[in-house]
C-alpha positions as CSV (number, residue, x, y, z in Angstrom):
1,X,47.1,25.0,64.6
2,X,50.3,24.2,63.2
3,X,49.6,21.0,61.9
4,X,46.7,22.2,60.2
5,X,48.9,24.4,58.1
6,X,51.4,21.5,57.4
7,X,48.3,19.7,56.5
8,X,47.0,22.0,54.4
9,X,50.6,23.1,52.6
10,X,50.7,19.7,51.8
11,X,47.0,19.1,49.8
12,X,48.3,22.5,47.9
13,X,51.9,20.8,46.9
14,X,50.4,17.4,46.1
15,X,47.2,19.4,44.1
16,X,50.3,21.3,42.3
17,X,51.8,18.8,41.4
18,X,49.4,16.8,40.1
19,X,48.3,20.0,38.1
20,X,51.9,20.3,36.4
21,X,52.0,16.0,35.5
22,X,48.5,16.3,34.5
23,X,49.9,19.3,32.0
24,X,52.8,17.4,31.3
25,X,50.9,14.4,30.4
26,X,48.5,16.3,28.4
27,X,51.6,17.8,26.2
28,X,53.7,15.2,26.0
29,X,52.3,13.1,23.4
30,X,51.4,15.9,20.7
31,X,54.0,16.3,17.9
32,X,54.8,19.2,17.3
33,X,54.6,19.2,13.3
34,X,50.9,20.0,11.7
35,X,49.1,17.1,9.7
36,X,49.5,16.8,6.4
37,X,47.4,18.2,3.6
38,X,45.9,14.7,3.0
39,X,45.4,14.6,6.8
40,X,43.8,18.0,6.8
41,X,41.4,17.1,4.1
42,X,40.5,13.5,5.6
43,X,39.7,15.3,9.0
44,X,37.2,17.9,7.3
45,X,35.8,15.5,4.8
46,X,35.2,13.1,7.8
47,X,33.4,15.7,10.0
48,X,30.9,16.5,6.7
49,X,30.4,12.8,6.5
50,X,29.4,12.3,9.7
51,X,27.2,15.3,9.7
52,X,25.5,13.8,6.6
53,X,24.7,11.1,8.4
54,X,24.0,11.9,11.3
55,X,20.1,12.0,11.8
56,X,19.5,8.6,10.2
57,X,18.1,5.7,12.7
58,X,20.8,3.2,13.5
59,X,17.6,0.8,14.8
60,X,18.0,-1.9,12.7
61,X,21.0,-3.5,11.0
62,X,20.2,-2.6,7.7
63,X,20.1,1.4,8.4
64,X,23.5,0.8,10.2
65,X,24.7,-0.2,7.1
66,X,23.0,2.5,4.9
67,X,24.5,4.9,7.5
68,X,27.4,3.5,6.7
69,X,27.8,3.3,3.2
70,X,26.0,7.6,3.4
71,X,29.0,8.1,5.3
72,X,31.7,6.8,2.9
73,X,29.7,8.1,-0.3
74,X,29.6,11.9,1.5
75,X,33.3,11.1,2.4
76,X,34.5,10.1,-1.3
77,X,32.8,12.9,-3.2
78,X,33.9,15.6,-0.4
79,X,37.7,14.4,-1.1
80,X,37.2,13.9,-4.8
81,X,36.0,17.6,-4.3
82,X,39.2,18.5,-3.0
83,X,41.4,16.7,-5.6
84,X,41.5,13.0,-4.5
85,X,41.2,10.3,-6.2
86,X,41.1,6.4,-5.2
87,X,44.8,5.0,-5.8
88,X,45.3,2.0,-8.2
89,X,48.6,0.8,-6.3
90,X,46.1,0.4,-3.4
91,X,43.4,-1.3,-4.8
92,X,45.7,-3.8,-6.1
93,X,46.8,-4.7,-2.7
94,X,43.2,-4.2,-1.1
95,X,41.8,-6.7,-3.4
96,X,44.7,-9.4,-2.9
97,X,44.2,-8.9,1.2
98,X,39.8,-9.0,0.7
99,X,40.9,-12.3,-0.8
100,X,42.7,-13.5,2.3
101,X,40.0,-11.5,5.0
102,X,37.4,-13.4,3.3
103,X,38.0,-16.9,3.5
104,X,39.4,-16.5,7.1
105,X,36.3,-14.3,8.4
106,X,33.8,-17.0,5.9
107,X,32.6,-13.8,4.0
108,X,32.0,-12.1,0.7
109,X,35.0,-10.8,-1.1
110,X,32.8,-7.9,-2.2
111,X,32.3,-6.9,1.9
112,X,35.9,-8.0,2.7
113,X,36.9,-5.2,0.4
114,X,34.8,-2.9,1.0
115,X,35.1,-3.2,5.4
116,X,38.9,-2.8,4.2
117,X,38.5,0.3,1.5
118,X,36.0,2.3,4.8
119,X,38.9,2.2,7.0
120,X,41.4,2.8,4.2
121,X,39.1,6.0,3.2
122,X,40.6,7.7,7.0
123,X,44.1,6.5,7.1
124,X,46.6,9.8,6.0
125,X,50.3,7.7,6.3
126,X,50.5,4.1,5.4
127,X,53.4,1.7,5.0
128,X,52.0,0.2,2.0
129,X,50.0,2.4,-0.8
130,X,47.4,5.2,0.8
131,X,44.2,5.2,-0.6
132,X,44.2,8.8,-1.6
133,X,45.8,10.7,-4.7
134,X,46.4,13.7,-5.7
């Protein structure tokens, strides 16, 4: 009888324990300072886009790509909505690096720079220009 209550005290501590590192874990890695306007406005403008384009058929290639490109038009016109505008310091650099992605991945400038501005389009901090502007 006894060792069925050690037994049983000890599933409780470890299921305790495991609660509070699981809690821990959970907390740990959030920062405690709130995103930034920019961020803000990306996160909202990225939920409408992908609400936009949500019900088109991703069967084919071609309607992954026109799901795609729906995603970043919704996404350019909800920020430009908002007071953002694409930044000239970072298509400079974007077109310079589209150079370089393209003849290493054997592809089209045009695509090069546009795979790069899509992922740009998301990004709040940067250590070189940030696509947005106020």
């Amino acid at each position: 009888m006894q060792t069925k209550w050690l037994i049983s005290a000890g599933v409780l501590a470890g299921l305790v324990y495991a609660g509070v590192a699981y809690w821990q874990m959970l907390h740990e890695g959030t920062s405690e300072r709130a995103p930034s306007a920019l961020g803000q406005a990306i996160n909202q403008c990225d939920l409408i886009a992908s609400k936009a384009a949500a019900s088109l058929p991703e069967l084919y290639p071609f309607q992954r790509l026109e799901k795609a490109a729906r995603q970043a038009h919704v996404l350019e016109m909800c920020m430009q909505d908002r007071g953002y505008r694409e930044n000239p310091a970072w298509v400079k650099r974007a077109k310079l690096a589209a150079t370089i992605e393209a003849k290493k991945q054997q592809i089209s400038e045009d695509e090069a720079y546009e795979t790069l501005r899509r992922r740009a389009m998301l990004v709040s901090q940067s250590a070189d220009a940030v696509y947005w502007r106020k």
